[in-house]
N, C-alpha and C positions, 0 to 999 in steps of 0.2 A: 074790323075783325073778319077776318077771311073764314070761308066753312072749309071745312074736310072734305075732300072727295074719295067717293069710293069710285077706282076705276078699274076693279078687275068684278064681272058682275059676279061672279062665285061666292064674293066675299058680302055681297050683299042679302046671298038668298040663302044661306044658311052651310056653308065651309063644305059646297063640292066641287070640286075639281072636274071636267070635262064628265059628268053625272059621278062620282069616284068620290066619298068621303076624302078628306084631306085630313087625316089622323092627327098630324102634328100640331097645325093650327085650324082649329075649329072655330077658334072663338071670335064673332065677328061682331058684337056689340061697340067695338069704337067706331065704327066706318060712319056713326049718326054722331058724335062730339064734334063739339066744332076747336078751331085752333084755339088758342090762349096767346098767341102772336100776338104782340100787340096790346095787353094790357099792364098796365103799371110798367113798361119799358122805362128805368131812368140809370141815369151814367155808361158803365163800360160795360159792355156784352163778352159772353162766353158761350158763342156754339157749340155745342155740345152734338155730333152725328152720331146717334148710336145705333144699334142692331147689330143682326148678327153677324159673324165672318163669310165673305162672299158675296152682301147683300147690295153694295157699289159706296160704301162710306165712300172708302179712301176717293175713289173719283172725282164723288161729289164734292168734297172737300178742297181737294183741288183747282176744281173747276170754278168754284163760287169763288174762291179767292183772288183766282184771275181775273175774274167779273166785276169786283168789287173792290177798290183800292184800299178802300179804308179796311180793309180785313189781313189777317197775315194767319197763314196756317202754323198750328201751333199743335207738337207729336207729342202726349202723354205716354208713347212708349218709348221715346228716349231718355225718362225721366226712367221706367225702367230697366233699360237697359243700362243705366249709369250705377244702377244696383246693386244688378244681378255680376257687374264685373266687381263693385265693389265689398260684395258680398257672397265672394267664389266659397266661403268657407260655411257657410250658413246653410240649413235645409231648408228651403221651398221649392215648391213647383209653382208658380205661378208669380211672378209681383205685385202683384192687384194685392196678395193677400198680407203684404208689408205693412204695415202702419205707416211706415216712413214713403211709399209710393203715395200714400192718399194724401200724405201733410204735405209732400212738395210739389206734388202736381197743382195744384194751385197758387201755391207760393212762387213758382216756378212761372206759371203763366202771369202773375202779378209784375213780377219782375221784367218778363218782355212786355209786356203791356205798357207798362210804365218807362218804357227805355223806348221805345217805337212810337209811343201814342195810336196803337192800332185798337180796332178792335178783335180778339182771338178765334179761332174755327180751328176746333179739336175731334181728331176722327178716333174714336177709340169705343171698343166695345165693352159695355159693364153688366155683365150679367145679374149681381148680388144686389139684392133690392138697398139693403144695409149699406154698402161700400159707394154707392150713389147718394144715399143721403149724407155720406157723412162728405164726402165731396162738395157737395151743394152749399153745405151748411159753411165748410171752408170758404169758399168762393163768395158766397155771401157776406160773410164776416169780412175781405177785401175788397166788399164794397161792388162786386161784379154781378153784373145779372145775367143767370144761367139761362139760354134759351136751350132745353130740352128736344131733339127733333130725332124721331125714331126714322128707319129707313125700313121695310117691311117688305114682307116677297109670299108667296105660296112657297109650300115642300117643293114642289117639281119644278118652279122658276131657281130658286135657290141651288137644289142638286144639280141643276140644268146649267146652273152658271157657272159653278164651284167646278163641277168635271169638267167642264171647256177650257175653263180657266187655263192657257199658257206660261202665264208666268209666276202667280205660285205655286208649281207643282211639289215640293217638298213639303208643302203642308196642307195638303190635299185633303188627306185622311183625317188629318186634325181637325179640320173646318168642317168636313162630313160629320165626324164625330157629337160634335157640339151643335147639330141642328138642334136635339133634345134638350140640349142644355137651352139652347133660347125658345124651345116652346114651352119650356116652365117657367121661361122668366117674363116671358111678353106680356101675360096679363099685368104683371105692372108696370113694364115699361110704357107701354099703351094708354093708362092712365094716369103716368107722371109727366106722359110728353109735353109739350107746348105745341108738337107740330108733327101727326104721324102721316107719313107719307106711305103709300102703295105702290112699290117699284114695278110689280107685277110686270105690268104691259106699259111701261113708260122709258124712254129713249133717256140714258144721264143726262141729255142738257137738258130733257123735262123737269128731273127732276131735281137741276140745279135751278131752273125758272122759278118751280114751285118757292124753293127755299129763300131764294131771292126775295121774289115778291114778295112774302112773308114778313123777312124784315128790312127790307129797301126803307120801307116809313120811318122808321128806328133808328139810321145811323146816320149821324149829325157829319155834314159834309169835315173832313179833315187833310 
């Protein structure tokens, strides 16, 4: 069982920023948890990357899957956008908030899981404390073990990253938008993780190493 690093010291001495409260994310009691990597791991794995928009998911995701053959990335937003076309006539804003998104995104990954013999690394962000258990509890019912693994930034890494950001500039403002959104939802993301990482001041292949490591023990050579 690997411990938690806390590697940005801000986070360690009480949520300030170059001496500057850090309003958003204050709350620094996970940086002393240790992972959950690694305990009762049996059968097929379901990475699960989550945090907020801008925070280096999709990257990382990418990146570990390169790294690790036995993995194949696997996009719970094409499960909604299979939806959202299929369901031009319907009012939502969002598909997360489908029933029919949360029953097939698992059923969905069950099905490439089971045609590949991989194991899955899913980048997708879930704010609703709710909409993630009920995900969980899916995935578990097929038999799949969720590894949980938050991605985590300060406000001004995040903003700092989001505004540089080149290539999604169209939805700039939307991911600006939703920092609030994920500083009301981090205290429980933080304490449902399996594995929270501090992107702060860590280079992606960091903090693909990190994730690696993590569950390198875990996956049964294929």
């Amino acid at each position: 069982m690997s411990t938690l690093v806390c590697t940005t010291h801000y986070m360690c001495v009480g949520g300030t920023l170059n001496g500057r409260p850090n309003h958003l994310f204050s709350d620094t009691s996970f940086v002393t948890r240790r992972s959950r990597v690694g305990e009762d791991i049996v059968g097929d794995m379901m990475i699960w990357i989550n945090g907020t928009f801008g925070v280096g998911k999709t990257t990382a995701g990418q990146a570990l899957v390169e790294t690790q053959p036995g993995l194949r990335l696997f996009d719970p937003e094409a499960v909604g956008y299979m939806l959202m076309h299929s369901l031009k006539d319907q009012a939502f804003s969002d598909f997360q908030d489908l029933p029919a998104w949360r029953a097939l995104v698992p059923a969905t990954a069950f099905e490439i899981r089971r045609h590949t013999g991989q194991h899955l690394v899913a980048v997708q962000t879930v704010l609703r404390q709710d909409y993630w258990a009920e995900l969980k509890a899916s995935f578990s019912e097929l038999d799949d073990q969720v590894v949980h693994i938050v991605l985590d930034a300060d406000e001004a890494t995040l903003r700092n990253r989001i505004e540089n950001d080149q290539v999604e500039l169209s939805g700039r403002q939307w991911r600006l938008d939703h920092l609030e959104k994920y500083a009301a939802a981090r205290k429980w993301m933080i304490k449902e993780a399996d594995l929270v990482i501090d992107t702060s001041r860590l280079a992606a292949e960091d903090v693909v190493s990190r994730i690696a490591d993590a569950i390198r023990a875990e996956l049964p050579v294929r």
